[in-house]
N, C-alpha and C positions, 0 to 999 in steps of 0.2 A: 392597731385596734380593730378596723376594719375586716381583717383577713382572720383573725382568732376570732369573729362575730362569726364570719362564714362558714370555717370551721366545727363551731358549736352549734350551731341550726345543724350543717350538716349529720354530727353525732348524734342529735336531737332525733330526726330525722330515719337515721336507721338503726337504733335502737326501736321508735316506735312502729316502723315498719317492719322489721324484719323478723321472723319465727324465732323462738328459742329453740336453741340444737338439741335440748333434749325433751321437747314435746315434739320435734316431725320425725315422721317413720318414711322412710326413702325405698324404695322397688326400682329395681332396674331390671328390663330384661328385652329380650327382642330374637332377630335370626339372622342367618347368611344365608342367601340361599344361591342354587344357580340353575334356570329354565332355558331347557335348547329345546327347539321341535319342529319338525320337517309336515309341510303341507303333501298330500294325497288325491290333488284333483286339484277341482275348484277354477276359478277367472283369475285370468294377471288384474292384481290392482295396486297403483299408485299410488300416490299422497292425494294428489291430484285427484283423481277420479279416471285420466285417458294415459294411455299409455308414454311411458318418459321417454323424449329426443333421446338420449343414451343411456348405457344401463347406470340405474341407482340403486343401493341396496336397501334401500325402503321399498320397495317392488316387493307384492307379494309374485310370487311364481305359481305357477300351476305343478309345478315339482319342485320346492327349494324351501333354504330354510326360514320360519317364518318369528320366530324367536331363537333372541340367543342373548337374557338377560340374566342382568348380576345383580341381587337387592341385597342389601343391608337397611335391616329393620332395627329400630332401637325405639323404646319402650320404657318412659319413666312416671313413675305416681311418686308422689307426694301429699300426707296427712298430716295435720297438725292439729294434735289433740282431739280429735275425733269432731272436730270443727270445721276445717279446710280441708280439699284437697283439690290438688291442683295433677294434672292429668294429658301426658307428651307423649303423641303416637307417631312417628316419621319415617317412612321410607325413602331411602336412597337408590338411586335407577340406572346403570349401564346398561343401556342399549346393547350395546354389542354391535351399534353398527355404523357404519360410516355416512353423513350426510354430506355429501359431497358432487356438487355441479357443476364446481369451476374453479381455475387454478385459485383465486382466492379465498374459498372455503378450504384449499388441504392446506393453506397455512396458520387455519384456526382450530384450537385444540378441541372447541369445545363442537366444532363441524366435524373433528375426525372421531372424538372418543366422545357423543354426545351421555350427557345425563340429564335427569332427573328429580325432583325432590316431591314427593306429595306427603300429605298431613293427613290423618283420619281422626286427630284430636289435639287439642290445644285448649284447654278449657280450665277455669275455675269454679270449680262449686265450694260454698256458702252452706252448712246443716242449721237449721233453724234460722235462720238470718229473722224469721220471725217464728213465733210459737207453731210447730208443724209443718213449718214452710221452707222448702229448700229450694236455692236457686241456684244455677250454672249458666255463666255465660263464656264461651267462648266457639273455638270450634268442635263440633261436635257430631256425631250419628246418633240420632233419636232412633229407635226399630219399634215398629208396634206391628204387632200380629203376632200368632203363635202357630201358623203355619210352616211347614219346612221348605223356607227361600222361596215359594209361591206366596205374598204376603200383599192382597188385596189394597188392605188399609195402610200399609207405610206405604206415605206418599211425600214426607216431608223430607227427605233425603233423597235426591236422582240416582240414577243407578249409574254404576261404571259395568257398560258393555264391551268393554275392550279385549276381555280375556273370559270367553265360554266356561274355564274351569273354574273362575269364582262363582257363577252363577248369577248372576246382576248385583255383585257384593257394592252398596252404598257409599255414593260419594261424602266423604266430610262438608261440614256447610255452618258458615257461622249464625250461631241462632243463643236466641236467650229463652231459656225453661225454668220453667217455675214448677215445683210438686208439693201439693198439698196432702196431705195424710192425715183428715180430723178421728179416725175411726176407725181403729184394727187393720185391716187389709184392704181399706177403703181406701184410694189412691185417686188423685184429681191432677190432673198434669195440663200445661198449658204452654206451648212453644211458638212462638214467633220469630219467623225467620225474612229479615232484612229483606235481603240481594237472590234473586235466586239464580239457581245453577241447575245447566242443564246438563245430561246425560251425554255422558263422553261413549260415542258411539263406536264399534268394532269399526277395523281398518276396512273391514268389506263393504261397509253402508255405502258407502258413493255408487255402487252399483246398480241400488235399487233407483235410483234419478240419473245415470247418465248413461244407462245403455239405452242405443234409440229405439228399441221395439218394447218398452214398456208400456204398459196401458197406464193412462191418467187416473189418478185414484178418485175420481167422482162418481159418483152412485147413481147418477141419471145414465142407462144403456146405454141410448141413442147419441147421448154427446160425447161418451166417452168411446163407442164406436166407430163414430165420426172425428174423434179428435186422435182415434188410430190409424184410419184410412190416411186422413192426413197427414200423420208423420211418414208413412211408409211411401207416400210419394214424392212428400221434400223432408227427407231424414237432414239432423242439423246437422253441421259440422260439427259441433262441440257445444257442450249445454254447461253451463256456468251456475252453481248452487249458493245461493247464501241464506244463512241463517238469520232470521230478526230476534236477537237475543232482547227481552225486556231490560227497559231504561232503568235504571234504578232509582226508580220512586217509592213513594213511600203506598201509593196505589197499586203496583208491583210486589208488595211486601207478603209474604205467607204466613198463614195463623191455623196452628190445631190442635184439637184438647180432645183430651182422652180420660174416661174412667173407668178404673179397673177395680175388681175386687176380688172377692172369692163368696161363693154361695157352696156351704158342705164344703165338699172337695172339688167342687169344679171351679176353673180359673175364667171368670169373664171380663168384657168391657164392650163401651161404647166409644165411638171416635167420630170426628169429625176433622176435616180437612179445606182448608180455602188455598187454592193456590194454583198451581199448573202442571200437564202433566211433561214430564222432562226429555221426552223423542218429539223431534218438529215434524211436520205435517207439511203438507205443500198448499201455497194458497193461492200462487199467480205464475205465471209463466207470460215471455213476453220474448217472441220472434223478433229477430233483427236479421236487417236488409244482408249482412254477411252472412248470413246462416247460421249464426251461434242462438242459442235459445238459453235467457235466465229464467230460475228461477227460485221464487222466494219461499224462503220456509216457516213457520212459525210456530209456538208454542198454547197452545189451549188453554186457556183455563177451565179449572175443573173444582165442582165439588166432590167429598167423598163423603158418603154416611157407613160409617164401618160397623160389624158387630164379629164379637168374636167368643168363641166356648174352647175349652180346652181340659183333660182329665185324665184318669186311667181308671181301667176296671180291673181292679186287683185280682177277683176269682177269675178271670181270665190272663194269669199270671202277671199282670200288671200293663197289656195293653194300653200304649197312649195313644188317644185318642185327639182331634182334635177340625172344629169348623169354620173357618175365615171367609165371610163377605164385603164386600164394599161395592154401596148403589152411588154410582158416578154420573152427574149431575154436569155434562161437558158444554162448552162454548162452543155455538154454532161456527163452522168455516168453511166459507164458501173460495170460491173458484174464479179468479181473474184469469180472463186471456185475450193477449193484445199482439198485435201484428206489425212491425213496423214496414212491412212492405206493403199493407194496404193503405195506412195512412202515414205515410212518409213524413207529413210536417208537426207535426203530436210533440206535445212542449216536452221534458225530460219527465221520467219514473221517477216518481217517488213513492215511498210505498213505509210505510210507519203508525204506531200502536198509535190510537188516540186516549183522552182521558177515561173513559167508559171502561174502557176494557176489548174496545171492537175497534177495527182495522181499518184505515182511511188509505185509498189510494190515489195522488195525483196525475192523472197520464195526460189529458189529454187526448183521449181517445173516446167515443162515442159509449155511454153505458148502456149495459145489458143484463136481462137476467142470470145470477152468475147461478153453477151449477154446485153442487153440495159436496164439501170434501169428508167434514164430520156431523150428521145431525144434530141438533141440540137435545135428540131423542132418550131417555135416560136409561141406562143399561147396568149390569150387573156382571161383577167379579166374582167367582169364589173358589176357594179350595176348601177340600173336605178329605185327612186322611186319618192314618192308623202304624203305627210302629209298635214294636214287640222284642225284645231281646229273647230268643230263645233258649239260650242257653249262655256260657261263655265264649263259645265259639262264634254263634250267627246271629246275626242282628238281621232283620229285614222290615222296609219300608214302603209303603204305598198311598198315593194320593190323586185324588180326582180334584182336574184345576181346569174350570171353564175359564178363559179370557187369560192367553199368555200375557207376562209379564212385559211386552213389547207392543200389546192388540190395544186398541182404542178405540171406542167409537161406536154404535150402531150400525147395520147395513152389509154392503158386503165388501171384498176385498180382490180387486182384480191380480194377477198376476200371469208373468210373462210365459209365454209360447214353451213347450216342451224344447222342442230347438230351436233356435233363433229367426226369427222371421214369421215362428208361426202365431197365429190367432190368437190372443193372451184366454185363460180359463178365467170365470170369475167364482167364488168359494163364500162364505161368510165369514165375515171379518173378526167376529169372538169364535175362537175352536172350542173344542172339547178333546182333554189330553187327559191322559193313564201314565203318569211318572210312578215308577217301581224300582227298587234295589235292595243289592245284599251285601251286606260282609261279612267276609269269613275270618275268624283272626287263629292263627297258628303259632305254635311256639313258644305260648305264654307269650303272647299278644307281639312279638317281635315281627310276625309275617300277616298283611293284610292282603287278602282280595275282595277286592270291589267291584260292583257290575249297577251301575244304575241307567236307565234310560228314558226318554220320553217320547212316548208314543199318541199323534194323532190321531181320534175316533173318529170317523167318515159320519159327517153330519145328511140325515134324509133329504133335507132339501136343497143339497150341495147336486150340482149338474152332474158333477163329473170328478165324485170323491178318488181321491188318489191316496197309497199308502205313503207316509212319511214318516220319519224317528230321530231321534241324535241315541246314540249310545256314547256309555261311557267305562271301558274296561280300565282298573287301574290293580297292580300290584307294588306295595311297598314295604319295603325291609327297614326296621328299626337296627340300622346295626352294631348300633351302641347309643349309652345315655344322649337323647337328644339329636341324634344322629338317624337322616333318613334317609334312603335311595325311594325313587316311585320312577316307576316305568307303566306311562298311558299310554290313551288315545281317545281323541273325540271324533268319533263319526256319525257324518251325515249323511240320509240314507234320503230317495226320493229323489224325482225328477227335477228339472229346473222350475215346472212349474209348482213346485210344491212347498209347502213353511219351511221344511230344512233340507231341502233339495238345492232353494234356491242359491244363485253363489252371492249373492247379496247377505245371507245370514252366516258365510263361513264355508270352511270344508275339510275334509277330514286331514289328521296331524297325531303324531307320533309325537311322545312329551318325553324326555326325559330330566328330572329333575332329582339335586340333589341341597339337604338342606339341613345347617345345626342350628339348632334353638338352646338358648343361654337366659 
């Protein structure tokens, strides 16, 4: 009796949970692809950050290959009845490369053929769940701005810097949104995101923190020209980096709401943003009697007030148009530095967020005025550009973007000696850049050439403006339905002391990629 009770709850059970098979509409689709690309310069770096006891082929090389990935992307929606839909983005990762240190790891499959799995959605949305009101929660990419991949005001998704050819394409992140629609094209959005996630940084970033002639990023001259004499006369042995990733509290938690509408034909909105921004920052360093130097990194919080316009001017053959700001509202971060060779009996580092939102350190160590890593000064992002399809053939694009997608901050921005050893230059820390590009499509669109680049504008009150660029040359053949070859390159042009000179941002690399979408 017992077991036919169990049975019948169960029945109960998924009949009322489960969709009827002929209200959900099913989409599958996704791709294969496969990325090899050879580096053209640039610093050996590591996992690590210092060079490996023997070789490993996670080593970037200053001549070798720097990719050689296999994905498989798979892509499902599901709608039910114009009510639910539920929404699976997933890619699959072959490295292509061997992690391997010791006779123990080559007898692990998953140290010689490592993989991967990431998500960019996972989500359930709800239409009407109340009058006008739709809600999704799971994981998800919220995008606000209508800028081209310069996008001031999306701030609530960290960026994946790991691969230059995405562009800073947005981490997934689990978050719950609400959209309210009282009013024609009148749109009220509202996102709260848990846990936050930081910005999964290129393989080169340890460079910027553990080569020992870099200048300390503090804004006061004098300390930070003194805290380079200093390194150059006791350079460490080895500088050990850790990140303070926020606790998961519920004080830690991010919130942003946005409205958008349309006025005529132009497409506007307001936004706002509470949260942090997703590259860490350096806040303490701390000499040890062996000559290793740690130090600690951490993440900002920041407000943002975005506003955004967006259009085309049709007599001017449909010109779009389009202007993205956001005034950034940052958490002040100041600068520890502790010595344990001057005070050798200093109780142990500890160094962790408090309730506030500001940063408590226990050392042990005599306190002092610390020195400024980020102002609390309020400062300003924007992009401002224009696109046009010419004809069938050419497409070209142009946009003006004060404050890179990696810049933060007020004040300025030191960086290291032309060649190692020398005097580091200091610049200002938000640029001014001229991103431009074209494509050309041949063949009845079966042959593309692309050419985009971005170029730094030498700011008047920079010392000692230097010319910098990334280009980006790409040819790709459609050579059948869904079938792509593309043969690049991303090159960085500009000295070591300069935004994409430096080897801390990358270096130039030869792509070739091939890819079917299904």
């Amino acid at each position: 009796m017992r077991g036919s009770l169990v049975v019948a709850t169960l029945a109960v059970a998924v009949t009322t949970t489960t969709a009827r098979a002929d209200l959900v509409d099913i989409k599958f689709g996704g791709a294969i692809s496969s990325d090899i690309r050879f580096r053209l310069g640039g610093a050996e770096v590591t996992p690590s950050g210092v060079r490996a006891p023997y070789p490993s082929q996670y080593r970037l090389l200053p001549y070798g290959f720097s990719r050689n990935e296999n994905i498989v992307k798979a892509q499902l929606t599901m709608t039910v009845a114009n009510k639910v839909k539920a929404v699976a983005d997933v890619d699959f990762y072959w490295y292509g490369y061997s992690d391997i240190n010791d006779i123990d790891m080559n007898t692990l499959r998953e140290k010689v053929d490592p993989f991967r799995v990431d998500s960019y959605a996972a989500y359930v949305e709800i239409y009407n769940i109340l009058p006008k009101l739709d809600l999704r929660i799971g994981r998800q990419v919220v995008a606000w701005g209508v800028a081209d991949k310069f996008n001031p005001t999306n701030n609530l998704n960290s960026l994946d810097l790991s691969d230059p050819l995405l562009f800073g394409r947005a981490l997934g992140n689990q978050m719950i949104r609400l959209d309210w629609n009282p009013w024609r094209d009148l749109v009220l959005t509202a996102v709260w995101v848990p846990i936050f996630r930081p910005a999964q940084l290129p393989r080169t970033a340890p460079v910027a923190l553990t080569e020992p002639d870099r200048p300390a990023w503090v804004q006061e001259d004098g300390i930070r020209d003194l805290l380079y004499s200093f390194a150059q006369i006791y350079p460490p042995n080895k500088v050990n980096v850790y990140p303070l990733v926020p606790e998961p509290t519920i004080q830690n938690s991010q919130f942003g709401a946005r409205l958008s509408g349309r006025i005529k034909s132009v497409d506007v909105s307001l936004s706002y943003y509470y949260g942090r921004f997703g590259i860490p920052v350096p806040a303490w360093t701390e000499n040890k009697k062996d000559g290793t130097v740690d130090v600690g990194l951490v993440y900002p919080r920041m407000q943002v007030i975005g506003a955004d316009i967006a259009g085309s001017i049709e007599k001017l053959k449909g010109l779009g148009y389009w202007i993205e700001a956001g005034l950034f509202l940052p958490q002040e971060i100041t600068y520890g530095i502790y010595d344990e060779r001057v005070y050798p009996n200093r109780t142990p580092l500890t160094f962790r967020e408090d309730g506030s939102g500001g940063y408590n350190l226990a050392t042990g160590y005599p306190e002092a005025k610390r020195p400024t890593i980020v102002p609390s000064t309020p400062f300003l992002k924007l992009t401002a550009g224009w696109d046009l399809t010419i004809n069938k053939y050419l497409y070209c694009n142009m946009q003006y973007v004060y404050g890179f997608i990696d810049e933060f901050g007020w004040g300025k921005q030191p960086r290291p000696g032309v060649n190692f050893g020398d005097r580091p230059r200091v610049e200002s820390r938000l640029g001014h850049y001229l991103v431009a590009g074209l494509d050309l499509k041949l063949f009845q669109d079966a042959l593309l050439l692309r050419f985009f680049g971005a170029f730094k504008v030498p700011q008047h009150d920079d010392p000692d403006p230097k010319f910098t660029a990334v280009l980006f040359p790409q040819i790709s053949w459609t050579v059948w339905d869904g079938t792509e070859l593309t043969l690049a390159s991303f090159i960085f042009l500009g000295d070591r002391s300069t935004k994409f000179g430096d080897p801390a941002a990358g270096a130039t690399e030869l792509v070739l990629k091939a890819k079917f979408s299904y």
